[in-house]
N, C-alpha and C positions, 0 to 999 in steps of 0.2 A: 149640697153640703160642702163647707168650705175644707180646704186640706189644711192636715194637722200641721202647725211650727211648735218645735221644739228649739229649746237651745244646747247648743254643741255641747256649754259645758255650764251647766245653770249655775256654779259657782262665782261666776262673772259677772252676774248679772245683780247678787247680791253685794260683791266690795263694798257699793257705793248708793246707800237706800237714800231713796225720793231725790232720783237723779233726772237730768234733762237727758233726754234719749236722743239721738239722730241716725236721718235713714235718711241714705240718694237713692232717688228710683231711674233704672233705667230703664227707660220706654219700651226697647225691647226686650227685655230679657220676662220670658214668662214665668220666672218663679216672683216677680213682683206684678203679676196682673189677674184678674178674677179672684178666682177661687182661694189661688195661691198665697195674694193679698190681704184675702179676708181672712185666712187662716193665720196670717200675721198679726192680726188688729185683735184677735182673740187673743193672741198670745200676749200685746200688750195690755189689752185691756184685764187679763188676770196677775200680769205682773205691776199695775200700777191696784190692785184689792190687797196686793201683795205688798204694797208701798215701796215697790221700787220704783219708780216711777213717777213723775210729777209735770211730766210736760213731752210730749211729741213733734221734733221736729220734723217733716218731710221735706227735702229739696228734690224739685223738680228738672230734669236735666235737656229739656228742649236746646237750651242756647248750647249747649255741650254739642248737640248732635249737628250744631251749621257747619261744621266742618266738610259734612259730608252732602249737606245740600245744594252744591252746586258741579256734585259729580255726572259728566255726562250731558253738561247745558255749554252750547257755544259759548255763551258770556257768563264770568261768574255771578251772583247775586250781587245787591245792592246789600248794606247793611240795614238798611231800613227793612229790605225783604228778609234777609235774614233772621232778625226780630222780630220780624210777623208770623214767619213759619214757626219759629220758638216758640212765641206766644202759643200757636198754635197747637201745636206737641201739648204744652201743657196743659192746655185748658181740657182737649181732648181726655187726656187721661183721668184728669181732675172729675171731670163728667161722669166718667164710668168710672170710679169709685167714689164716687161721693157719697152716694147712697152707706156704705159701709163705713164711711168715714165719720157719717152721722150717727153712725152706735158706739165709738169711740167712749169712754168714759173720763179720756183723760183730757186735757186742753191739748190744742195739736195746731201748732203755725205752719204754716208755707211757704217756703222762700223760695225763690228760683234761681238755676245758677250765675245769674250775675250777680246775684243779690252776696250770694258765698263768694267771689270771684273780689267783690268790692266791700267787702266788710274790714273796718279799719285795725291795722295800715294795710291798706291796700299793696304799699309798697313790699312790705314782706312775701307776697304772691308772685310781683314780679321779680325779684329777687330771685326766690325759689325757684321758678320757674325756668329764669337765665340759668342757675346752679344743677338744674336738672336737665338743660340743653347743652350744656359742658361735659357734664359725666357723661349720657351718651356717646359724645364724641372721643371721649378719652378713654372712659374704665369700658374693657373688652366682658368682662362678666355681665355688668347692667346691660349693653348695648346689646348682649345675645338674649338677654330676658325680655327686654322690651321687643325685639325681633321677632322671637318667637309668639310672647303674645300678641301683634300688632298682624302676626299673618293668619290668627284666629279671626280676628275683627274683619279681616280682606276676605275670607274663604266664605264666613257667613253673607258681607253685606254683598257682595258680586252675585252671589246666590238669590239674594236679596231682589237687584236690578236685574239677573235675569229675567226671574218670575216675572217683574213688574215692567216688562218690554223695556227697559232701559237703554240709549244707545251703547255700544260699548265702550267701557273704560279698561286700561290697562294697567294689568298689575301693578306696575312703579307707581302709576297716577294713585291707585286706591292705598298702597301703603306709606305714598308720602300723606295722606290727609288722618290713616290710620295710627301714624307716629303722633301728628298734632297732636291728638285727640288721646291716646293714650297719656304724653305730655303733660298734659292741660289736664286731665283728670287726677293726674299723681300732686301736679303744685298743688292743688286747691286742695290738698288735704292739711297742708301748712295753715286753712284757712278756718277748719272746721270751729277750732278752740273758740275763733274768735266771735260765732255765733251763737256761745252762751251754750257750747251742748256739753255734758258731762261724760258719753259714749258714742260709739258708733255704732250700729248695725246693720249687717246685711245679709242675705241666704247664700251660705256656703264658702269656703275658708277666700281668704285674702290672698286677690293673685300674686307673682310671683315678683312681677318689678314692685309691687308694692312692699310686700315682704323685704326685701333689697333696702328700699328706701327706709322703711322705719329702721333696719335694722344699723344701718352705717348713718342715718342723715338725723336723723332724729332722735337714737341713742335712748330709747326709756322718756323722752320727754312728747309721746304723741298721744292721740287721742285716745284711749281704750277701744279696742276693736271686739265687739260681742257677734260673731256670726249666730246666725241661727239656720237649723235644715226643716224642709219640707218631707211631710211623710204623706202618699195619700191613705184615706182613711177608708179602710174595709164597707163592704156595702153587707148588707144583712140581709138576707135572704127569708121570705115572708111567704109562709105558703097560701093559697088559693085555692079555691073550693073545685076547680075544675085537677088540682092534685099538680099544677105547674107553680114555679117561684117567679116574684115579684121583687125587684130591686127597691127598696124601701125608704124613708129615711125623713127624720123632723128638720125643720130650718134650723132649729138651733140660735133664733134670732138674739143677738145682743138687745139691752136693754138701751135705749137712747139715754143721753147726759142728761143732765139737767140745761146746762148749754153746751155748744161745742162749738168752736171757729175754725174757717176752712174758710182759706182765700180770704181773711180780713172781714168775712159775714160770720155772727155768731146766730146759731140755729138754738130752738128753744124748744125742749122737749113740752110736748102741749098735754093739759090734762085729760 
């Protein structure tokens, strides 16, 4: 059974009916994977009956993560490898949710993050980007928010390469690639507008250097930000003839579209 999403504050979600919706998934974080996902796709699929809703964007964020793929290898990657691995991140994830993707009711595209990265003017990204490599260096409030969360990013992913026999990397090394990567997720939100989406969503409130940025950098002119939260959903207890309880529970299956597209294939629900 998939876990319930709600939204933080369902008034947000009304403003603006039969809107384009967008969501960044990041590979790791588990409130965007399984159960926790399919619990999202319910949620849009009743807000689009609901006619909020009229198209789902997803961006996939594999090329986001090369930053960190070359932590711990005597020579860094190639960009061609770089791009393979990306590719790879994506398609993987794509994989295992697709099946749930496919009960979507709504239309639902796929871009990946170079796609957001290079969506025109491209130049407004790098722009932003430079503008957000400046204030670091200069405003002491941004640089200590971005510190703080970029030593989030280091504690998990070193935790990450221990598990995974990694050789060792040193802290400086993991939080200079941690700053890129924070960086480079913050510019490309200058980019979202430009991908035809009308909102943003994600599970659980808006970190802290982003907050920062909408609120001095962009002034009331950025994308609407719709968080939503995960709840898990109580199991029901079902007695048995021997007088012991049984964890119970129905799929709950969404109903497939009529069509649905996913990665550029559109799927046809069959009679």
């Amino acid at each position: 059974m998939p876990n319930l999403a709600q939204w933080t504050d369902p008034r947000l979600v009304t403003q603006k009916p039969d809107a384009v919706w967008m969501t960044v998934i990041s590979v790791s974080n588990p409130k965007q994977q399984g159960k926790n996902f399919q619990g999202f796709l319910q949620l849009v699929n009743q807000a689009f009956q609901q006619g909020s809703i009229r198209q789902l964007i997803i961006v996939t964020t594999g090329y986001l993560q090369r930053h960190y793929f070359s932590l711990g290898l005597a020579e860094p990657l190639s960009e061609a490898a770089l791009e393979q691995k990306a590719q790879q991140l994506d398609q993987q994830w794509l994989d295992q949710h697709q099946p749930w993707l496919e009960q979507l009711k709504v239309p639902v595209a796929i871009k990946r993050w170079q796609e957001v990265l290079n969506s025109e003017p491209r130049q407004a990204f790098d722009d932003f980007a430079g503008q957000l490599k400046q204030r670091y260096q200069t405003h002491t409030r941004f640089r200590k928010y971005v510190d703080q969360h970029a030593e989030h990013y280091v504690q998990r992913k070193m935790e990450a390469y221990v598990a995974n026999g990694t050789q060792r990397v040193s802290v400086e090394e993991f939080k200079r690639v941690a700053l890129d990567y924070i960086l480079e997720e913050l510019a490309a939100y200058v980019q979202l507008k430009q991908c035809g989406a009308d909102l943003f969503t994600y599970p659980g409130a808006m970190n802290v250097p982003a907050q920062h940025m909408i609120k001095y950098l962009f002034k009331g002119n950025s994308l609407p930000y719709v968080p939503y939260q995960l709840v898990e959903q109580p199991v029901r207890p079902s007695p048995l003839a021997v007088g012991l309880f049984q964890a119970t529970s129905s799929p709950n299956r969404l109903p497939l579209p009529e069509t649905t597209a996913v990665n550029n294939q559109v799927y046809r629900r069959s009679a």
